[in-house]
C-alpha positions in Angstrom: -23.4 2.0 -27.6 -23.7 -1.4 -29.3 -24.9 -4.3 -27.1 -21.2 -6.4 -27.1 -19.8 -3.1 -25.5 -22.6 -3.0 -23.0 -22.0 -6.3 -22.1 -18.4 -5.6 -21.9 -19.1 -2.8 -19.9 -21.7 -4.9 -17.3 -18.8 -7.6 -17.0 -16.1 -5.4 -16.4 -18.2 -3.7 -13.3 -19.2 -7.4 -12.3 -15.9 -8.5 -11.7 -14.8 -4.9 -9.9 -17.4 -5.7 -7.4 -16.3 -9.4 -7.0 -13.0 -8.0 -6.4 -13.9 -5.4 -3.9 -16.0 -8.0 -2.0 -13.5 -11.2 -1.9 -10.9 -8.6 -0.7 -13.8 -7.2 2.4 -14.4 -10.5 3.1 -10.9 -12.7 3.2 -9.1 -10.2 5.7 -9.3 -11.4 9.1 -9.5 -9.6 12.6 -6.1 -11.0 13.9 -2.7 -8.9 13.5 -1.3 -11.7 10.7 2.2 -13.5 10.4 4.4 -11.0 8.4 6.4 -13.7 6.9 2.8 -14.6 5.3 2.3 -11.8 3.6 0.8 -13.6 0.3 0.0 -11.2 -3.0 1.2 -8.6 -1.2 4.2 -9.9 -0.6 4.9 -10.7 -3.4 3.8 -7.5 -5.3 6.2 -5.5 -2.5 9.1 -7.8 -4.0 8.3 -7.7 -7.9 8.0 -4.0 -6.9 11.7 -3.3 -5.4 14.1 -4.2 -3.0 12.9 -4.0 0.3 15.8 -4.7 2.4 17.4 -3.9 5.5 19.9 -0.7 6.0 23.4 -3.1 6.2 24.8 -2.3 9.3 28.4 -1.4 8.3 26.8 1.9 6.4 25.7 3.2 10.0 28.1 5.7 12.0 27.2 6.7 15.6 28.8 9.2 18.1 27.9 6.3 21.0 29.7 3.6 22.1 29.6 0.6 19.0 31.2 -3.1 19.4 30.0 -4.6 16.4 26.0 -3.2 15.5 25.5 -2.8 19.5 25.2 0.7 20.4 25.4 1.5 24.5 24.2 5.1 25.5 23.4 7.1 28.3 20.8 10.1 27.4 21.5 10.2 24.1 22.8 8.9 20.7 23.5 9.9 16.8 23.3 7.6 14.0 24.4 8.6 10.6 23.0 6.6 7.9 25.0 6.6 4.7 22.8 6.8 1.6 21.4 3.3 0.3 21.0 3.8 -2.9 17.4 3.6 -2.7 14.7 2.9 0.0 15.7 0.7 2.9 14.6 0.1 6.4 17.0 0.5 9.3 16.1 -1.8 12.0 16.3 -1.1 15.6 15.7 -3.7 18.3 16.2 -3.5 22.2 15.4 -5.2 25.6 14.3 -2.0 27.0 12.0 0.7 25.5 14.1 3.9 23.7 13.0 6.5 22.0 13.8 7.0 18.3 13.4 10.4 15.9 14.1 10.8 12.4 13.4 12.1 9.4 10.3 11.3 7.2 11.7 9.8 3.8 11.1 11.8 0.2 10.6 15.3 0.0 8.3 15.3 2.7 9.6 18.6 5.7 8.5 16.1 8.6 10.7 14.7 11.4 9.0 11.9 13.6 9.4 10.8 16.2 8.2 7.5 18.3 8.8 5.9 22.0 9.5 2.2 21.2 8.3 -0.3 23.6 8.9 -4.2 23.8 6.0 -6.1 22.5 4.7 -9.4 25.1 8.4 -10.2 26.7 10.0 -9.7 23.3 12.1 -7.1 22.0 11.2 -3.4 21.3 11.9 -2.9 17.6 11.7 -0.1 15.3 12.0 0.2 11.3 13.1 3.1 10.1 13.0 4.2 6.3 15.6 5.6 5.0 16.2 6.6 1.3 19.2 9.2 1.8 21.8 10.1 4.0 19.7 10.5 7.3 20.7 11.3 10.9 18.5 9.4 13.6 18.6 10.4 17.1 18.3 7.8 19.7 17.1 8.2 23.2 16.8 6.5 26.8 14.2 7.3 28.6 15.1 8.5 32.4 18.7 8.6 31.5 19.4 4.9 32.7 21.6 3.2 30.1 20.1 1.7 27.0 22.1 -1.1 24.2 20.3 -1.2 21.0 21.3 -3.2 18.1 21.3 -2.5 14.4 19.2 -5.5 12.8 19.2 -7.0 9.6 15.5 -7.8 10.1 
């Protein structure tokens, strides 16, 4: 190996290491501002479109006035294929109980009991990049409204 590849080489691994060690130490131990999401952020958008399931594409077998869903128990959402990968938004008052199916190919149905965060709203984000069915729940049976959120 000649010495300008060698050097190459050495520079190459040099800046690797640099790399490895800004991105160790710039991260911080606080949970961030999403709407700050910097490099990332901006790789996630040069990457794809990122954006919310649009309500009108979301059927449910529970009473709907406009993207507010009331429910006793239980309720069915039907999600019409987006075209590509989206993220249905859920957000309540109350804490309800969500389960759906994992996106790609992957044979995995999850489920998760949503909870509102500090006196603000319980939220979940579903991904979604077919036609996909997502069961809602209440838990105790009391009556739950949960609306379908652009963000």
């Amino acid at each position: 190996m000649s010495g300008r590849r060698k050097l190459l080489l050495v520079a190459v691994a040099v800046l690797l290491v640099a790399a490895f060690l800004g991105a160790l130490g710039l991260g911080h131990a606080g949970r961030g501002d999403p709407a700050d999401a910097g490099a990332l952020g901006w790789l996630g958008r040069l990457g794809g479109d990122g954006t919310a399931v649009d309500p009108a594409t979301v059927r449910a077998d529970c009473d709907r006035t406009g993207d507010v869903l009331s429910f006793v128990g239980g309720c069915a959402l039907r999600v019409d294929d987006p075209g590509g990968l989206r993220t249905l938004v859920l957000r309540s008052r109350a804490a309800f109980a969500v389960t759906a199916p994992a996106p790609g190919d992957a044979d995995l149905t999850v489920r998760d009991d949503v909870t509102p965060a500090d006196g603000g709203d319980a939220v979940a984000t579903i991904a979604v990049d077919r036609a996909t069915e997502v069961g809602l729940g209440c838990p105790g049976g009391v009556p739950c409204t949960v609306t379908i959120a652009t963000s």
